[in-house]
Backbone as a printed PyTorch tensor [residue, N CA C, xyz], in Angstrom:
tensor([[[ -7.3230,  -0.0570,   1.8160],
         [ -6.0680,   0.0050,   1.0950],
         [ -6.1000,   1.0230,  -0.0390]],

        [[ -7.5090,   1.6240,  -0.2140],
         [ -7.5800,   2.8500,  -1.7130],
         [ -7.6770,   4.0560,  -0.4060]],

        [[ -6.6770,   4.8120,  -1.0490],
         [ -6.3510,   6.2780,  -0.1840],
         [ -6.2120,   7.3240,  -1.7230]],

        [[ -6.6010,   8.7790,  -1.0030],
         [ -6.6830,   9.9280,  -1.7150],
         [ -5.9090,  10.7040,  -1.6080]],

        [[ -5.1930,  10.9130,  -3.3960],
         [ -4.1820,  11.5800,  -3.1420],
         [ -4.0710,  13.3310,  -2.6590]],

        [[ -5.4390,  13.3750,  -2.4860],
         [ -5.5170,  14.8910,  -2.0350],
         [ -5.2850,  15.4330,  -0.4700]],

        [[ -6.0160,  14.5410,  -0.1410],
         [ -6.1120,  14.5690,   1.4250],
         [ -5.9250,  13.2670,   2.1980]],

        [[ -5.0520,  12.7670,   1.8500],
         [ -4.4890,  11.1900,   2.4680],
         [ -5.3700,  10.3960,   3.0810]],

        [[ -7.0890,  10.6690,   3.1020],
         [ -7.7480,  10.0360,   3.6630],
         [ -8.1350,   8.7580,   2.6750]],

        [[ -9.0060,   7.7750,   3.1850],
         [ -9.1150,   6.5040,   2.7460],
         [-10.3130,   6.3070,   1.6020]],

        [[-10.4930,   5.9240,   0.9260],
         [-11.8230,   5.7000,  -0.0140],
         [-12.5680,   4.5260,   0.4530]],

        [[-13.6720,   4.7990,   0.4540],
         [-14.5880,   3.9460,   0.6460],
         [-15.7100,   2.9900,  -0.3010]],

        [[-16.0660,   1.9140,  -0.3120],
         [-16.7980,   1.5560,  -1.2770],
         [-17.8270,   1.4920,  -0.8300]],

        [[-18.8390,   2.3860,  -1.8120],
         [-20.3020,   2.8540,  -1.6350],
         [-21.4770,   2.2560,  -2.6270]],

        [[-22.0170,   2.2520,  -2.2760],
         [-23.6510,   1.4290,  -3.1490],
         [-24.0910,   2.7420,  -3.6440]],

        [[-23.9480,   2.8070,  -5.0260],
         [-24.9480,   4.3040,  -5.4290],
         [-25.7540,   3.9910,  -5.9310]],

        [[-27.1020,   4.8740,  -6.2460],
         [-27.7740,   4.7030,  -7.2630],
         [-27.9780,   6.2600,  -7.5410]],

        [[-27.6100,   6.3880,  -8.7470],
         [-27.7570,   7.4900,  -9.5620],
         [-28.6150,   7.2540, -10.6510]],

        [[-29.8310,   8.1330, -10.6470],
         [-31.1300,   8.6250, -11.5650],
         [-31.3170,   6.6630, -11.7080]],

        [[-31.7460,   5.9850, -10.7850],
         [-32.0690,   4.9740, -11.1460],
         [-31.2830,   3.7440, -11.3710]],

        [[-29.6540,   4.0570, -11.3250],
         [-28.8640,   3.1860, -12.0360],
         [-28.0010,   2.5370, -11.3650]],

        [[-27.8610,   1.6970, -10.1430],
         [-27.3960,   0.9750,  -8.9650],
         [-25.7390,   0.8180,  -9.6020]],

        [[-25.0430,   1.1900,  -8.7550],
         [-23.5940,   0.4130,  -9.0460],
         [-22.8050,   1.0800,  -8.2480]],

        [[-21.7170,  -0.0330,  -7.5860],
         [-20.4190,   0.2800,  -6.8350],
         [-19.3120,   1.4030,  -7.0300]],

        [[-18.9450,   2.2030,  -6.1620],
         [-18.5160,   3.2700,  -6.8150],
         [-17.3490,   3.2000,  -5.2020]],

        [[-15.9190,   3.5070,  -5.4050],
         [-15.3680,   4.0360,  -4.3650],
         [-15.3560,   5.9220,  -3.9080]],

        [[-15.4050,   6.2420,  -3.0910],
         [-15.2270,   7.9150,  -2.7070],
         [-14.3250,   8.0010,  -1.7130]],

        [[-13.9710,   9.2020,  -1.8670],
         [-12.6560,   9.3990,  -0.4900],
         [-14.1800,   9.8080,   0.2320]],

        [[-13.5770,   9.3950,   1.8230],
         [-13.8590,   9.4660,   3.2630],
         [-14.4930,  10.6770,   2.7410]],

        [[-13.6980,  11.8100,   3.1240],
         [-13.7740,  13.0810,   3.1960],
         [-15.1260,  13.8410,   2.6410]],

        [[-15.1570,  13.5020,   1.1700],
         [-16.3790,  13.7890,   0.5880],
         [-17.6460,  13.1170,   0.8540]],

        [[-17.7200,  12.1210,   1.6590],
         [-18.5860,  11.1090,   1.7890],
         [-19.0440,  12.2000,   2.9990]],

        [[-18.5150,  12.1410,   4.3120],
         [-18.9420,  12.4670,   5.7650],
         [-18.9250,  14.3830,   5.2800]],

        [[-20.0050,  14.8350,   5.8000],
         [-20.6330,  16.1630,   5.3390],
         [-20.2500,  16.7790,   6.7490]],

        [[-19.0370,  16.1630,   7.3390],
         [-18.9580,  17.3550,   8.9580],
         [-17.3080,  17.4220,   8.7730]],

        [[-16.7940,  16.8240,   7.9060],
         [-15.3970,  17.0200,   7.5560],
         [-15.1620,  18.2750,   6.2560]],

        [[-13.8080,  18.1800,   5.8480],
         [-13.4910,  19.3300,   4.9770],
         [-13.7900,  18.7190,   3.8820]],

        [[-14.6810,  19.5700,   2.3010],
         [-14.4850,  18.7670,   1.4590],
         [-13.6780,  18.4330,   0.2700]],

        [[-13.0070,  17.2180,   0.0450],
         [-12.4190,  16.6050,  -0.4480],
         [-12.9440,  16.6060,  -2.5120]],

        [[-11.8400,  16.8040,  -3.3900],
         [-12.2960,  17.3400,  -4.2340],
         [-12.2160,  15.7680,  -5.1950]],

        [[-11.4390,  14.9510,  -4.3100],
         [-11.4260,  13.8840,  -5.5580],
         [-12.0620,  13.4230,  -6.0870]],

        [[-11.9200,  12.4180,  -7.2440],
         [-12.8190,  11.9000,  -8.3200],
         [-13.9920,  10.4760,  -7.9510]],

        [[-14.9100,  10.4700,  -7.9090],
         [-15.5580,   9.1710,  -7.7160],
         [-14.7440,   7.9910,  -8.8690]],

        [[-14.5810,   6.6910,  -8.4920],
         [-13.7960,   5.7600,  -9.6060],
         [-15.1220,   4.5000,  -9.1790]],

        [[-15.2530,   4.2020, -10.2590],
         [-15.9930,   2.8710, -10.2290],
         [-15.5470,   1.7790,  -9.9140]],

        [[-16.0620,   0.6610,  -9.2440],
         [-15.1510,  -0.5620,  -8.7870],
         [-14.6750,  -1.1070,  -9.8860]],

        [[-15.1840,  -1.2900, -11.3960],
         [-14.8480,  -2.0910, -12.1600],
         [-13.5530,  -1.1860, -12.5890]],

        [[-13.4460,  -0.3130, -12.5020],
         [-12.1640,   0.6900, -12.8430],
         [-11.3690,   0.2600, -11.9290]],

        [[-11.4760,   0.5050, -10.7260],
         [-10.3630,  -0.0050,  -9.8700],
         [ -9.9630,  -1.5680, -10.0590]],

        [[-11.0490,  -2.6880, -10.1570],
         [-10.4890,  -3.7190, -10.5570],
         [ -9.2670,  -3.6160, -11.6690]],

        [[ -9.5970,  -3.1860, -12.8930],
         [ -9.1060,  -3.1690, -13.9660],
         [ -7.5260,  -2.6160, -13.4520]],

        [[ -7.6080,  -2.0300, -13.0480],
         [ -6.2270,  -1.3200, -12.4710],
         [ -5.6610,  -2.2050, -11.7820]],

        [[ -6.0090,  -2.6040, -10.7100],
         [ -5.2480,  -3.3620,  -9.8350],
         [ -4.7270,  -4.6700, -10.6030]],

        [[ -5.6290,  -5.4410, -12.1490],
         [ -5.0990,  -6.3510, -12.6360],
         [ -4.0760,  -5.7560, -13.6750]],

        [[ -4.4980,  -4.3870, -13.9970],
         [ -3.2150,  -4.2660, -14.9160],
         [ -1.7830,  -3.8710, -14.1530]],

        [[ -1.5370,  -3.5120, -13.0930],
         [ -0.5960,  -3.5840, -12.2070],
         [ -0.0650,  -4.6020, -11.5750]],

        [[ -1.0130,  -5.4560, -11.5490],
         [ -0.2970,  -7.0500, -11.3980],
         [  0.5980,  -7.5920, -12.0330]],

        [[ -0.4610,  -7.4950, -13.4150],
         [  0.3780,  -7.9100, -14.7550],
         [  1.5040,  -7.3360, -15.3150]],

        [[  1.6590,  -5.7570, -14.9270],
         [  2.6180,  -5.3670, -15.6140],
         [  4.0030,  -5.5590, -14.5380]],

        [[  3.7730,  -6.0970, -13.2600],
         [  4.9160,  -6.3780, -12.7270],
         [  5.0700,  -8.2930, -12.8240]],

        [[  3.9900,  -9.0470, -13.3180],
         [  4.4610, -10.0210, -13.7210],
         [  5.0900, -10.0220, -14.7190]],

        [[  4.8280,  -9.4220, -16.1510],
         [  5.6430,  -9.0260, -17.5550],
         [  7.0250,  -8.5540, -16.8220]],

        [[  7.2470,  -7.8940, -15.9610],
         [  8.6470,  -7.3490, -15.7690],
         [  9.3580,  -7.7210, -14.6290]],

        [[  8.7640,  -8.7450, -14.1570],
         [  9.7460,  -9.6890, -13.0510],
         [ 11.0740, -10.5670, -13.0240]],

        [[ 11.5090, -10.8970, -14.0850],
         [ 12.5000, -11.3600, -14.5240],
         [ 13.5250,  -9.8360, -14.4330]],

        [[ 13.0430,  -8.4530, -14.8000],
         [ 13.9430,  -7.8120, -14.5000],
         [ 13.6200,  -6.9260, -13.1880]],

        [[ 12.5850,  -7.0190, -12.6340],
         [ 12.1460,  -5.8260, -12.0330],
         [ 12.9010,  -6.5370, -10.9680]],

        [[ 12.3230,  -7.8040, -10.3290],
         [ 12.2750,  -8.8250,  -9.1080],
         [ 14.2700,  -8.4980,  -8.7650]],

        [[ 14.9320,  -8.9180,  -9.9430],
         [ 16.4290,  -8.9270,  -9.0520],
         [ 16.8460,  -7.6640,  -8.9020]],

        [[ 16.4610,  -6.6990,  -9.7840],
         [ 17.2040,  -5.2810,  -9.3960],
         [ 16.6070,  -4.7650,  -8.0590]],

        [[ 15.0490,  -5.0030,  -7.8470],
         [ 14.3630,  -4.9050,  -5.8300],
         [ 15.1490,  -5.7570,  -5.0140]],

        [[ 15.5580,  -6.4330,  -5.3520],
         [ 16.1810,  -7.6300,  -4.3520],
         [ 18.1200,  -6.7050,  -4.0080]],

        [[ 18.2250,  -6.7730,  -5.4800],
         [ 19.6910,  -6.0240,  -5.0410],
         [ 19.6210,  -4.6710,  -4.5030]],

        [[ 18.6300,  -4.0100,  -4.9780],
         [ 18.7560,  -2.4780,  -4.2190],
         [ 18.2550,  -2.7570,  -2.3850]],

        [[ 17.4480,  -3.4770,  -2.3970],
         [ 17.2740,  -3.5740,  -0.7900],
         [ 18.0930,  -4.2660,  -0.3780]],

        [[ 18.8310,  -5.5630,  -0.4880],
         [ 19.9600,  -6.0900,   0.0260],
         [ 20.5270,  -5.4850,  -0.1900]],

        [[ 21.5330,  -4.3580,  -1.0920],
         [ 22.5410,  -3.1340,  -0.7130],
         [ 21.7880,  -2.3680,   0.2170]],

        [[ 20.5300,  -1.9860,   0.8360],
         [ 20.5390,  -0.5850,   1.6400],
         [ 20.1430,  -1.4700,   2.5690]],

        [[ 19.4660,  -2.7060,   2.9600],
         [ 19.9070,  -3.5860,   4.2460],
         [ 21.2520,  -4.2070,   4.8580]],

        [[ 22.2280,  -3.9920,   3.7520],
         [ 23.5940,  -4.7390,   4.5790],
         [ 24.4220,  -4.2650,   4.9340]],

        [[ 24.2590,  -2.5530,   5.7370],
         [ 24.4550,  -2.5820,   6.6320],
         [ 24.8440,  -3.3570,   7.9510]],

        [[ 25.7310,  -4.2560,   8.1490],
         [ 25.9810,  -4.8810,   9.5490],
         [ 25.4180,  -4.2570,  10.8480]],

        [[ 23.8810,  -4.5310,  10.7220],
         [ 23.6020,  -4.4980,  12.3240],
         [ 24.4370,  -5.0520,  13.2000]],

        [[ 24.4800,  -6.2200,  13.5400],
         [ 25.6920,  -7.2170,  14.7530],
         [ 26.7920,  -6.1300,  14.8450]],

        [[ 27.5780,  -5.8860,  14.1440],
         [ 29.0060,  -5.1990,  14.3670],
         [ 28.3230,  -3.8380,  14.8530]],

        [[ 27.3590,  -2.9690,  14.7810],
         [ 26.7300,  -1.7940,  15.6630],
         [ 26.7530,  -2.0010,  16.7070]],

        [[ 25.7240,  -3.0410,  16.4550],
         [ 24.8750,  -3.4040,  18.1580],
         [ 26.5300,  -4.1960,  18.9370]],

        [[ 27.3770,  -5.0190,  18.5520],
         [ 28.8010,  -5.0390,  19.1770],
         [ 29.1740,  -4.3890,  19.7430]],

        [[ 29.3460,  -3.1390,  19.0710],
         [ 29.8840,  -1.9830,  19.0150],
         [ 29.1930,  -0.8650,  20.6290]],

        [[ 28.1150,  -1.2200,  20.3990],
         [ 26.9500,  -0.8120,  21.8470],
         [ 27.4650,  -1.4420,  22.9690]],

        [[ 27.3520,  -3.0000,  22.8730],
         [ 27.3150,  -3.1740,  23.7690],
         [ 28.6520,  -2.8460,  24.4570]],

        [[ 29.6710,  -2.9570,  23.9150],
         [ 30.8250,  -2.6880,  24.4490],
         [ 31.1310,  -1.1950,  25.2610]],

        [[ 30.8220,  -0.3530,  24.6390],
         [ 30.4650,   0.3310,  25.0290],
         [ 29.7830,   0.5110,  26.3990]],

        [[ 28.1990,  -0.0010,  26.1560],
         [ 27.7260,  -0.1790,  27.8420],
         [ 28.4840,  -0.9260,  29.0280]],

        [[ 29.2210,  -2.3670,  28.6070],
         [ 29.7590,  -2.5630,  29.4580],
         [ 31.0870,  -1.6690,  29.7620]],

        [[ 32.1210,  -1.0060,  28.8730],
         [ 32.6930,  -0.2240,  29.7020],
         [ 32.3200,   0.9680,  30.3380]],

        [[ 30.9620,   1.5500,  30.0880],
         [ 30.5260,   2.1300,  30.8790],
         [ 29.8900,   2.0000,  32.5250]],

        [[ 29.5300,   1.0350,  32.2730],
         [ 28.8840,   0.3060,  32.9600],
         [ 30.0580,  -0.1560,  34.5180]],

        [[ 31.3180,  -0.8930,  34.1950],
         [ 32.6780,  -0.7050,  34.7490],
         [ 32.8330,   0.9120,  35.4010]],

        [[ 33.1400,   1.5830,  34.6580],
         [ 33.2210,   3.1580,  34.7830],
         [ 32.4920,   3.3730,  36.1450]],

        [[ 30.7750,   3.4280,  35.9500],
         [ 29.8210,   3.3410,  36.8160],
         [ 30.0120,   2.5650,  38.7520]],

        [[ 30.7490,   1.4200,  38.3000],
         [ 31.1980,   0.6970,  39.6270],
         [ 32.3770,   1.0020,  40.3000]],

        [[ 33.0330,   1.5020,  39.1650],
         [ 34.4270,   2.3600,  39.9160],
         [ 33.9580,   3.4600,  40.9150]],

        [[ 33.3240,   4.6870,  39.9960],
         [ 32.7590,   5.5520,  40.7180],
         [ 31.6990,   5.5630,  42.4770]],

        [[ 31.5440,   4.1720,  42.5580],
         [ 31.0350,   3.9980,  43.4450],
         [ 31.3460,   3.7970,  44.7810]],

        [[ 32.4730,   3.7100,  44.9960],
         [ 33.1180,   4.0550,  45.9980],
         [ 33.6420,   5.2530,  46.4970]],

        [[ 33.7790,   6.0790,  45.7340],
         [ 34.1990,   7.7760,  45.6850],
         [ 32.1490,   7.9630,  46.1400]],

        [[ 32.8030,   9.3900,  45.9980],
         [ 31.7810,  10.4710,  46.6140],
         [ 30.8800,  11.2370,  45.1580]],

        [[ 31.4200,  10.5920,  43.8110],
         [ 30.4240,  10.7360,  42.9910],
         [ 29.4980,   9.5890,  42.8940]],

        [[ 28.3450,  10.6680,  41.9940],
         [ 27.3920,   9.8110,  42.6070],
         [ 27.3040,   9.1200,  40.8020]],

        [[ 27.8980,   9.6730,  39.9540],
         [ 27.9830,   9.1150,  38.4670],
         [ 26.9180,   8.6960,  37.5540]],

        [[ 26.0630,   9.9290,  37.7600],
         [ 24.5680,  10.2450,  37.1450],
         [ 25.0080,  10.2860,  35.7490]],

        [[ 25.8800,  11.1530,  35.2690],
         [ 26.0030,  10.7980,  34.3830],
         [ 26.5010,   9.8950,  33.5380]],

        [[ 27.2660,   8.7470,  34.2320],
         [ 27.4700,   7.7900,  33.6810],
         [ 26.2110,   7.2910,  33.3950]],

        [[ 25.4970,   6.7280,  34.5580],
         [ 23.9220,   6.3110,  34.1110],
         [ 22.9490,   6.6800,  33.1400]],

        [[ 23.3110,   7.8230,  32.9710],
         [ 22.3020,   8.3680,  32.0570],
         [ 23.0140,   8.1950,  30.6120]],

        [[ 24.2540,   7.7400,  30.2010],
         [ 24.6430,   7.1700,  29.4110],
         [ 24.1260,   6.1680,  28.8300]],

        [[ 24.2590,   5.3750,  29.7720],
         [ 23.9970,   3.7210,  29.6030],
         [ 22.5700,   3.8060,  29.3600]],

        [[ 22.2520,   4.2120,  29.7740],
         [ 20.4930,   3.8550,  29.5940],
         [ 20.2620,   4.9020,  28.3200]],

        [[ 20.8930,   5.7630,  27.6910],
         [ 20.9340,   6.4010,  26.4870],
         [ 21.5600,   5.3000,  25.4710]],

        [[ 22.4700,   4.6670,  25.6860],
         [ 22.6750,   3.8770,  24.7890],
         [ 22.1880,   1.9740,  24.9000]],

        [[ 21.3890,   1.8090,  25.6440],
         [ 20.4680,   0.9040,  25.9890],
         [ 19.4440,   1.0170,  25.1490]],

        [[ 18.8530,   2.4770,  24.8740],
         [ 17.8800,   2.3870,  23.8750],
         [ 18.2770,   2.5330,  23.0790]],

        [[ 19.7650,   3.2360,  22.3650],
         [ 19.8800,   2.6620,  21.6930],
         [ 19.8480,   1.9340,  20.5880]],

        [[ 20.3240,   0.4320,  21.2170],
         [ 20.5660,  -0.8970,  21.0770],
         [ 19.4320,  -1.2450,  20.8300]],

        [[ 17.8020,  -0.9810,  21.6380],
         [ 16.7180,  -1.3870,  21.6410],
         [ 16.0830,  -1.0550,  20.0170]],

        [[ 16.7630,   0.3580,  19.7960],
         [ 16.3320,   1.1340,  18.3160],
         [ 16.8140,   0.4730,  17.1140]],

        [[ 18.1660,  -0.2120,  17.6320],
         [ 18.9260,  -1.0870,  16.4040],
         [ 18.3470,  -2.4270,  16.4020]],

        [[ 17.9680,  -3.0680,  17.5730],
         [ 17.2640,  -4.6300,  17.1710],
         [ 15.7670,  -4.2730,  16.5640]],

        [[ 15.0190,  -3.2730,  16.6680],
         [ 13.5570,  -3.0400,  16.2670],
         [ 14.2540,  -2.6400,  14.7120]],

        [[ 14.9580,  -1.9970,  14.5790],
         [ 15.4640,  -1.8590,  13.3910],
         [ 15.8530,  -3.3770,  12.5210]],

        [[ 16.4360,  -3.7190,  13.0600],
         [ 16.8470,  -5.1920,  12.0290],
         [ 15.6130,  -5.8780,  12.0400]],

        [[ 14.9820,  -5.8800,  12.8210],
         [ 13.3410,  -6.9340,  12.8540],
         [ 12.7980,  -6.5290,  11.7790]],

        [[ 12.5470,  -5.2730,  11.9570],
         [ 11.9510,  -4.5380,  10.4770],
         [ 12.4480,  -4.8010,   9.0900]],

        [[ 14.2180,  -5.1720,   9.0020],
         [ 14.7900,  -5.1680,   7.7410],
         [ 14.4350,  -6.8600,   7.8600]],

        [[ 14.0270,  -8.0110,   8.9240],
         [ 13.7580,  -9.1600,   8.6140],
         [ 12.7410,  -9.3380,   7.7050]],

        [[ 11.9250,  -8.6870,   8.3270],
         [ 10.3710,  -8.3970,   8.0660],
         [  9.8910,  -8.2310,   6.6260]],

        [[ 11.0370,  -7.0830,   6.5300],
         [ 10.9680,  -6.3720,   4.5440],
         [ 11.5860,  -7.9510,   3.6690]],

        [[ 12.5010,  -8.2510,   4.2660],
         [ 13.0460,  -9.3220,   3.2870],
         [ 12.1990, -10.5480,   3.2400]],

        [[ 11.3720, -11.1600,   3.8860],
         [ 10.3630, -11.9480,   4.0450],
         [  9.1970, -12.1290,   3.1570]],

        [[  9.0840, -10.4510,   3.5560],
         [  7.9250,  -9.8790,   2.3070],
         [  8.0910, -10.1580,   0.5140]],

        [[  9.1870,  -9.5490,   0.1780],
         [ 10.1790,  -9.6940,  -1.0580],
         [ 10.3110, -10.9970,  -1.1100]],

        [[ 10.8100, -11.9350,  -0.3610],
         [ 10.7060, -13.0870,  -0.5290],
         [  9.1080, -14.0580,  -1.4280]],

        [[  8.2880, -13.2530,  -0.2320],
         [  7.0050, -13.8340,  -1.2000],
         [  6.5730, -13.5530,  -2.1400]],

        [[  6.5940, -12.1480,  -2.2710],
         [  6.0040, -11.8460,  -3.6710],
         [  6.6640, -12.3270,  -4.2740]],

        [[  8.4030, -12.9410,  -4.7040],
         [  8.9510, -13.7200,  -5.5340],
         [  8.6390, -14.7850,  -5.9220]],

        [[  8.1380, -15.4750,  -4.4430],
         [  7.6550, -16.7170,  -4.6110],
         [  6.2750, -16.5250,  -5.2680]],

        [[  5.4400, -15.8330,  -5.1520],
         [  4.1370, -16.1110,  -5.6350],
         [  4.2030, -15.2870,  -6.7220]],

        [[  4.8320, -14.6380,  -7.6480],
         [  5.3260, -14.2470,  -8.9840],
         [  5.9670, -15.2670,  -9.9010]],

        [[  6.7240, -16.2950,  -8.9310],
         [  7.4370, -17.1520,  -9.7900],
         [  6.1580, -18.1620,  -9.9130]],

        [[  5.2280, -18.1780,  -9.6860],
         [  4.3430, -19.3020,  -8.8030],
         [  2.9040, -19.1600, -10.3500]],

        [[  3.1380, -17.7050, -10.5040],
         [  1.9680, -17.5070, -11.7850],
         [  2.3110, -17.6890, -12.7450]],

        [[  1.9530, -18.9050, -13.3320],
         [  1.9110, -19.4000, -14.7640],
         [  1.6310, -18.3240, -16.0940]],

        [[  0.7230, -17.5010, -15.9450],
         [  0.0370, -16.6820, -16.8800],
         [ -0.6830, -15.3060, -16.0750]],

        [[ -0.8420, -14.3900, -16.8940],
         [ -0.9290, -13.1910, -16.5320],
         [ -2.5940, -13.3330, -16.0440]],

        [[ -2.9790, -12.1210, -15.4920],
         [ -4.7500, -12.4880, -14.6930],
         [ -5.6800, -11.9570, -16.1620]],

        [[ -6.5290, -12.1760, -15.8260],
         [ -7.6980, -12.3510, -16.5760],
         [ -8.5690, -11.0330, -15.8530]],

        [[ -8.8210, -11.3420, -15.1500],
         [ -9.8580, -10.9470, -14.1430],
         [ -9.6360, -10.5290, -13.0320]],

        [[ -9.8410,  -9.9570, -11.6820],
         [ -9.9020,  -9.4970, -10.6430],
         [-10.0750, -10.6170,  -9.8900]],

        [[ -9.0640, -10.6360,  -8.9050],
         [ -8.7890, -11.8700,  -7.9920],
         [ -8.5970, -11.6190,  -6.4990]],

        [[ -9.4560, -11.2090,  -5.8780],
         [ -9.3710, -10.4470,  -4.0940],
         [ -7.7580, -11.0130,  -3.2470]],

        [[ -7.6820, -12.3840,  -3.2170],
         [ -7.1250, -13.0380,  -2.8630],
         [ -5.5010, -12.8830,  -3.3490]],

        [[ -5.4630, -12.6030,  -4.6950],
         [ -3.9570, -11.9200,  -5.5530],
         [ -4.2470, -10.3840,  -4.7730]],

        [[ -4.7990,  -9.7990,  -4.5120],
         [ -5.1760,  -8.2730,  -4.2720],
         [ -4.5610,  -8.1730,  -2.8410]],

        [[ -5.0120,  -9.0870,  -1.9070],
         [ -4.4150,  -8.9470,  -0.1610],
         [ -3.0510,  -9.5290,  -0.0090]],

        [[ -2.7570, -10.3300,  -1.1030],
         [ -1.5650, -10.9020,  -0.9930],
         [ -0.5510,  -9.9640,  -1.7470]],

        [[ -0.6170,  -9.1230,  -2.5580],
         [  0.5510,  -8.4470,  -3.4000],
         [  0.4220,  -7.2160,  -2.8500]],

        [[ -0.6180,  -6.5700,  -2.9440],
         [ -0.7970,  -5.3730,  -2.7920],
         [ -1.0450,  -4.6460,  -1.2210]],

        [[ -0.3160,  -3.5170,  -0.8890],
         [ -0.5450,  -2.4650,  -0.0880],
         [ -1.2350,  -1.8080,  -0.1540]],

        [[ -1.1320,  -0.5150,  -1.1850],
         [ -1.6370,   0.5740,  -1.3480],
         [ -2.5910,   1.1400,  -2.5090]],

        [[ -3.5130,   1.7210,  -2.5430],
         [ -3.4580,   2.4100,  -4.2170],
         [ -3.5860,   3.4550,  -3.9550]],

        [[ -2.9710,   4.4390,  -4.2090],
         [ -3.6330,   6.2340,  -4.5610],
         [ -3.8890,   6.4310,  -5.6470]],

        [[ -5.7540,   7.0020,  -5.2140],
         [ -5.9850,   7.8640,  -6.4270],
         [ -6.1290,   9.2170,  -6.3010]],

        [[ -5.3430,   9.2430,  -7.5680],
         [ -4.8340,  10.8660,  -8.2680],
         [ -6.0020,  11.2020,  -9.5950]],

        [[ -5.7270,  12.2190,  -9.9240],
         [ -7.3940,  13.0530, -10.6920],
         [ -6.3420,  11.9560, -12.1030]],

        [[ -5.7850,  11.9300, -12.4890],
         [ -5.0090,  11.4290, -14.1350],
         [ -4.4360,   9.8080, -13.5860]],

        [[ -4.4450,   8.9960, -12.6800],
         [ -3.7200,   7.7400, -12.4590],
         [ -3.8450,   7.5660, -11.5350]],

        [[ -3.3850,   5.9640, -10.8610],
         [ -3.5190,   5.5310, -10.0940],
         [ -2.1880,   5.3120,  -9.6680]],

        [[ -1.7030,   5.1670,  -8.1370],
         [ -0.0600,   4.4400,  -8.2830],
         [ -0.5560,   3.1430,  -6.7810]],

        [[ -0.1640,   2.0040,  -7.4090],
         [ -0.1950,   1.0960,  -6.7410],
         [  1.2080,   0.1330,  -6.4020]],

        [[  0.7460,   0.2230,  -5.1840],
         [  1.8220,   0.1080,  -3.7860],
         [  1.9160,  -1.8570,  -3.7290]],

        [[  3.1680,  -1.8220,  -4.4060],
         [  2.7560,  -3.5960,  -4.1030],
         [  3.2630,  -3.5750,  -2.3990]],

        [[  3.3010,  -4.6940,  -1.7680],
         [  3.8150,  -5.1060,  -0.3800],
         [  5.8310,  -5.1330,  -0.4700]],

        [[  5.9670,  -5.3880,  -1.6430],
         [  7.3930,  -5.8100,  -1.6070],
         [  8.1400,  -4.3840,  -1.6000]],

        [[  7.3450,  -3.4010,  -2.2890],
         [  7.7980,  -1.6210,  -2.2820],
         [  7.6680,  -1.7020,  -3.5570]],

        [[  7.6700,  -2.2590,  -4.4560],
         [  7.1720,  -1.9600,  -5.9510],
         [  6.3350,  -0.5870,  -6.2440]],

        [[  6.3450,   0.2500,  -6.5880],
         [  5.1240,   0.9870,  -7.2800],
         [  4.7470,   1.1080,  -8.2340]],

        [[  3.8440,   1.1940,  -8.6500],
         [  3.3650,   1.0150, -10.6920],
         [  2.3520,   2.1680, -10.8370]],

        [[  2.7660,   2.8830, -11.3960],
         [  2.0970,   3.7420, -11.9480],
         [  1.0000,   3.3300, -12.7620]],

        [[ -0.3860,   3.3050, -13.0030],
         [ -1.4450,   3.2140, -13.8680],
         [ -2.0870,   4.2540, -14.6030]],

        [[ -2.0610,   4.7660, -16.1580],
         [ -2.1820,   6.3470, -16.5950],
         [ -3.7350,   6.0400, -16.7240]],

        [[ -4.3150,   7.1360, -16.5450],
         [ -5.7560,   7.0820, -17.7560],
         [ -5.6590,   6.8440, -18.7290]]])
């Protein structure tokens, strides 16, 4: 889930020991494997990345009371769109095409292109239900992080894996910050 903002590849967490001195360190992919191109980004220490990921928690728990309804209203305005009245709108369509198609069948056309209609707008229909699954999907998501935002009593302390797979998507690191990707589409910027 830690990606580089240089070369979109993934960071990895590595066991170093430098001049003697053992400790966890993430690296992008890139710089790690010596048969790829190399990658100029910054080594970050795990306890750095912890620290980040809890202050990005926190700063969208501090701002959930306003952050939480203005995400909720901007994606319910760019989800309500009326799928049903589209996909209506399709099918009607196919079936009078479809009519069209059986007329023609008694004549001496052979009404290829009717067919090739229908099955153009068959997918469609297929593109608009994978589409709404997806806008189910997003609202589900948003749903939880609400619920498990409304659910935290007090801000984190500490680094919590379990708050980490459940909120969070993404992090990119950039040479000056971090920007972390909650699941709901949140992003939070983290400065040096």
């Amino acid at each position: 889930m830690v990606f580089c903002a240089h070369c979109g590849d993934i960071f990895r967490r590595i066991k170093w020991n430098n001049r003697g001195c053992k400790s966890t360190v993430w690296r992008c992919a890139s710089r790690v494997e010596k048969d790829g191109p190399d990658c100029q980004a910054r080594t970050v220490r795990e306890e750095r990345l912890h620290e980040v990921v809890v202050k990005a928690i926190n700063e969208a728990f501090q701002g959930k009371e306003n952050i939480l309804p203005l995400l909720r209203e901007n994606i319910e305005s760019s989800l309500a769109e009326d799928v049903t009245d589209r996909r209506a709108a399709l099918d009607e369509k196919i079936k009078k095409l479809q009519h069209e198609l059986l007329a023609t069948a008694d004549k001496k056309n052979s009404g290829d292109d009717l067919g090739m209609e229908v099955r153009r707008l068959r997918n469609e229909k297929q593109a608009l239900q994978a589409e709404e699954a997806s806008h189910q999907d997003l609202r589900a998501r948003i749903d939880e992080m609400m619920t498990f935002l409304d659910g935290l009593s007090r801000e984190l302390t500490e680094y919590d894996e379990e708050y980490v797979r459940t909120l969070i998507d993404k992090i990119t690191v950039h040479d000056d910050h971090f920007i972390v990707e909650f699941k709901s589409g949140i992003e939070i910027q983290i400065d040096e």
